[in-house]
N, C-alpha and C positions, 0 to 999 in steps of 0.2 A: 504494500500500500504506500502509495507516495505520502510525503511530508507537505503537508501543508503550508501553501507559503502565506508571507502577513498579508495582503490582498483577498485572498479566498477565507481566511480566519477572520476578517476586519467584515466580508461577507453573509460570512456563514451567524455569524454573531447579529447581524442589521437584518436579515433577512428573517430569521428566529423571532426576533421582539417585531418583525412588519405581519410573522402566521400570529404571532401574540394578539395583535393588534384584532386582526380579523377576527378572529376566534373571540376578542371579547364584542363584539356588532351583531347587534339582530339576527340568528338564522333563519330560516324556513324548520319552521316545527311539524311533522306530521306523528303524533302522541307523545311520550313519556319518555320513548326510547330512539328515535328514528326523527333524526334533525341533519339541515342539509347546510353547510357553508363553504368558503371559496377560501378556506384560511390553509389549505395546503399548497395554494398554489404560488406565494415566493419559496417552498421549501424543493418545489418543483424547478423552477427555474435556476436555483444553486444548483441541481443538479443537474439542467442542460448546462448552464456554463464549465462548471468544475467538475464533475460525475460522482460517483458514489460516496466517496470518503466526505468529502464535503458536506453532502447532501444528508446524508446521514448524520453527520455530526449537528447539525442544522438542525433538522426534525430532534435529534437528542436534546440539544439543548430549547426547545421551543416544549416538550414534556416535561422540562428540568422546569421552564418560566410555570407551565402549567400549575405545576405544585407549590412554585414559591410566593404566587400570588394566590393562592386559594381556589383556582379554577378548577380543579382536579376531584373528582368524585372516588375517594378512597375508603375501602373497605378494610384493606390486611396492606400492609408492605408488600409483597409479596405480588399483588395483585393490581398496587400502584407502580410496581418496577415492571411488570407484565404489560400495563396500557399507556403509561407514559412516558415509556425509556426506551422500552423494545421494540413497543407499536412504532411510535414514531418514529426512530431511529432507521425502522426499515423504511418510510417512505424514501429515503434514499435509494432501493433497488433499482430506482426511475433512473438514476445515477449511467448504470449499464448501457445504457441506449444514448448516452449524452453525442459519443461521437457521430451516428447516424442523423441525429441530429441536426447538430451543427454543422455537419461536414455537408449532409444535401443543402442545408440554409448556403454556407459558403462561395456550393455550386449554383444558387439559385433555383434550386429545386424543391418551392416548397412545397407541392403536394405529399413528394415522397418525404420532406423536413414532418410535415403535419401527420402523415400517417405513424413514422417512427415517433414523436409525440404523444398522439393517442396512445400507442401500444405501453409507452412508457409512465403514462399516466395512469392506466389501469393496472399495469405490473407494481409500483410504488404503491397503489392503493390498496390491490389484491394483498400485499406483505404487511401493511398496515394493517387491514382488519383482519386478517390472519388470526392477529393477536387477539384483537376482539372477542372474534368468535370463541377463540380458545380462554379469555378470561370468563367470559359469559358462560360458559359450559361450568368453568369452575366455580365461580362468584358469585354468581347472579343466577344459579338453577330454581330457587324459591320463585322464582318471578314465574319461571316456568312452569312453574309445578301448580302455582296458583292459576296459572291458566288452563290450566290441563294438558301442556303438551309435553314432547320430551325437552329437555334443556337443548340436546345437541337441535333439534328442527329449531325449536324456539331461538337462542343464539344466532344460527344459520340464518333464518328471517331476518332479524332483524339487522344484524350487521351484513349481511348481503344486500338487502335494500338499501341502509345507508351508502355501504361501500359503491353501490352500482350509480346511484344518485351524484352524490357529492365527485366519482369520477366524472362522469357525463359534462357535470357544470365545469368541472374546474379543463376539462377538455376544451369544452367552449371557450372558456374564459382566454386559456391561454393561446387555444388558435385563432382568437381575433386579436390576443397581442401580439404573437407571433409572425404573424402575417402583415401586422400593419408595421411592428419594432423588432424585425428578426434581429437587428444589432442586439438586443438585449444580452441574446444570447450567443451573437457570435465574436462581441466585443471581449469577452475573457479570453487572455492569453496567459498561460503558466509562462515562468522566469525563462524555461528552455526556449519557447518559442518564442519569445520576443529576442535571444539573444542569437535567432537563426536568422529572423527577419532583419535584425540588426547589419 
């Protein structure tokens, strides 16, 4: 894993407190459990600029803001490292596809730039509720149970409908930045490259 240089850390850090931001603004609520918002999408963009390690450290510390502002709905330790460190942390797998990315943006190719997007946006979000689902089976099966169904369907419901949802928008979101500010993302150059263009 590469070293982080101070540009992508001065990043990852600005972009953490800008999902902060979001995450605390009005969502789309549809009941108790199943809320839709557009607060992954700077942690997405870390991750077309600089790819994984970034990205991920991004979303980490944006779970880390989560719990030190009180935003965080905790049950056990155990179950706050599960949804706000781990979950998050993996939106960075969007990370993996950064080069596809950028690299069709580059060529000016953004249908193919937007399709590798999409696919990157639902990969970072599939690993995010990953977790979800998996804390929900564990933590939250009373909820289930009071509904009559199993934990594992009930879980699967619900964080699949969110996950499917909140991918969707923040897909939109970012292919109408993308498309109108692809510099966004193809203005990040690591130290090596700039000192090749140099």
């Amino acid at each position: 894993m590469r070293k982080l240089g101070l540009q992508t850390m001065i990043e990852v850090a600005i972009f953490a407190a800008f999902a902060m931001v979001l995450d605390l603004l009005p969502s789309l609520h549809f009941g108790p459990s199943i809320s839709i918002s557009f607060a992954m999408v700077p942690i997405f963009i870390v991750a077309f600029r600089w790819g994984f390690a970034a990205a991920a450290s991004s979303g980490f510390l944006w779970g880390l803001l989560q719990i030190a502002l009180g935003e965080a709905w905790i049950l056990t330790p155990t179950q706050a490292f599960i949804e706000y460190f781990i979950a998050f942390a993996c939106i960075g797998f969007a990370g993996l596809f950064s080069k596809q990315v950028k690299g069709n943006l580059l060529k000016n190719y953004k249908g193919r730039a937007l399709t590798w997007m999409t696919i990157a946006v639902f990969a970072g979000g599939a690993a995010r509720y990953f977790w979800h689902f998996v804390a929900g089976v564990i933590f939250f099966k009373k909820y289930a149970i009071e509904a009559g169904q199993s934990p594992y369907v009930y879980s699967l419901v619900m964080n699949g409908i969110t996950y499917l949802a909140v991918s969707i928008a923040c897909a939109i979101v970012l292919g109408l930045i993308i498309s109108k500010a692809g510099q966004i993302v193809t203005s990040a150059k690591r130290l090596n490259e700039q000192h090749r263009a140099s």
